[in-house]
Phi, psi and omega in degrees: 000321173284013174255348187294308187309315166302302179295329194282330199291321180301302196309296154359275185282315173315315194262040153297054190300097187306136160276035192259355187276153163241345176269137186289313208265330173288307149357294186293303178315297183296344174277313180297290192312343162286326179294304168356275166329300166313308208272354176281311173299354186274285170316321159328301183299306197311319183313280189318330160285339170304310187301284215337319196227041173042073167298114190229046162196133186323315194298311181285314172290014187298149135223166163228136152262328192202330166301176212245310166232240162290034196264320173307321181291308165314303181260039192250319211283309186328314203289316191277330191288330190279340207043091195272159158269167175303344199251350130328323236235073184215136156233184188199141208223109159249175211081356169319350208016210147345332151054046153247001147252073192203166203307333214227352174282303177337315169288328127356256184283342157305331200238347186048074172263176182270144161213187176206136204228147198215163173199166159261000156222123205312317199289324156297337181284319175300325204268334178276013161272331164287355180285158177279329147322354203262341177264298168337316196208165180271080190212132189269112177267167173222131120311073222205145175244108178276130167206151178018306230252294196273324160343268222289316168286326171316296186316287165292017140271344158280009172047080146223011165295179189084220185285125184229179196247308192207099179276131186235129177233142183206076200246011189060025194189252171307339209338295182286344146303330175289317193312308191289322191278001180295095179233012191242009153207170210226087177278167200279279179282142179235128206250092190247157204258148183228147172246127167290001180259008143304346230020211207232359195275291209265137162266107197217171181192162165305167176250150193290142162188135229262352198236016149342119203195105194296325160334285174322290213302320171226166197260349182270344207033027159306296136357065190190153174084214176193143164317171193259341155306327189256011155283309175283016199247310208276315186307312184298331186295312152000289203088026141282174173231157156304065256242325191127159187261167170268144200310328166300348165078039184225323135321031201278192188213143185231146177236120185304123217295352190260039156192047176263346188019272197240347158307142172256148160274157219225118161285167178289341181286289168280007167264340184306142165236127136346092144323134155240039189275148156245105195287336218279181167204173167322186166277334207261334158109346185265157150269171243242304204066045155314167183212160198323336169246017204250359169265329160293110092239352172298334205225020189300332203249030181256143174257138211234165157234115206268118178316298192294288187293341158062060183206154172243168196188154179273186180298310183322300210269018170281118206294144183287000000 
């Protein structure tokens, strides 16, 4: 109950607007930031209770702050079970859009890391250089469509190469091709988005194409990524191990097996999570709320490439 009293007594005050601004856009500021402020001071506690009360399990320790789901709670719990050290403690995040929802501001501003951030449109990228984070903490935006070709250089012309804390990549599209040609730094965690409507069976991915855009390829946007088995197949290859996914089905998370200590690995049969979000849309762009095994059969007629057989093949004819 004192922590229910605290947090409302936070809310109270933080969200206490003078009504002396006249200006709307300022108004509009001072609200997000005070949301900010809040969503920080909110997390803060559940950390100290995650310690408190010896949490030992990934699941349990979900909270969001700036994440899309439970993930900020995830690698706060990953980050103390590993300890990472000070001279770790850089990431590096593509996919961001605006990067007021993503994987690494929390860590950002809670933990004060170094980061590097990548996006494919000037316009998210101007606005995370006009956010007050871009002064506030150290972190390098980029304007970039990262692929195959270009991934390794980017990093190294941002002087991010080498030892990192946390790589996180989340692109709708290439993942697991960006993941494998990725050689110029050797991060602790490694954090890649799976699409679950692959299910747990199979090791598959989109077949590479560098101008990949999930919006185009199917009209459902289903259609994007790689299973969570051919991420773990290409991790063992690494030198990662499987650590668990986030309770949202979309996340997974790998750790290098020489700081992996009292963390346990995970087969894909017991780490796979079943999404239930429902993403897809129409023809039309809106959304449709397909639901679970009625979304693959939306894309059955899609052609996927399966890692172990080094085939391409449609969805239809991947043996149950």
């Amino acid at each position: 109950m004192r922590v229910v009293k605290m947090m409302k007594r936070i809310v109270k005050e933080k969200l206490d607007i003078s009504p002396h601004f006249a200006d709307t856009s300022i108004k509009l500021t001072n609200v997000s930031a005070k949301i900010d402020d809040l969503k920080v001071l909110s997390a803060k506690t559940l950390i100290n209770q995650i310690r408190s009360h010896g949490i030992d399990s990934m699941h349990k320790a979900e909270f969001r702050g700036f994440s899309q789901f439970g993930d900020d709670g995830i690698i706060q719990y990953l980050i103390n079970q590993i300890d990472i050290g000070i001279e770790y403690q850089k990431f590096i995040e593509f996919g961001v859009e605006d990067y007021t929802e993503s994987n690494t501001r929390f860590l950002l501003i809670n933990n004060n890391w170094t980061g590097l951030v990548m996006d494919g449109s000037k316009a998210n990228v101007d606005f995370i250089k006009n956010d007050k984070i871009y002064w506030k903490y150290d972190l390098t935006a980029v304007h970039c469509f990262v692929d195959k070709e270009n991934i390794n250089e980017i990093i190294s012309n941002n002087e991010f190469s080498g030892e990192l804390g946390i790589l996180s990549i989340d692109i709708d599209g290439n993942d697991y091709w960006i993941w494998e040609c990725l050689n110029v730094v050797n991060p602790i965690i490694v954090i890649v988005e799976y699409n679950s409507v692959f299910g747990e069976k199979h090791a598959i991915t989109i077949p590479y194409d560098p101008t990949f855009n999930r919006a185009a390829a199917h009209s459902s946007w289903l259609f994007w990524g790689c299973s969570l088995k051919a991420l773990c197949l290409l991790a063992e290859k690494k030198g990662y191990v499987f650590v668990g996914s986030n309770s949202n089905g979309n996340n997974a998370y790998f750790v290098r097996k020489d700081r992996l200590g009292a963390l346990k690995p995970l087969r894909v049969e017991t780490g796979y999570v079943k999404s239930k979000f429902r993403e897809s849309r129409d023809a039309e762009g809106r959304l449709s709320y397909i639901p679970g095994d009625q979304r693959l059969k939306t894309i059955k007629d899609m052609v996927v490439y399966d890692v172990e057989k080094r085939t391409l093949m449609k969805i239809e004819d991947l043996e149950a």
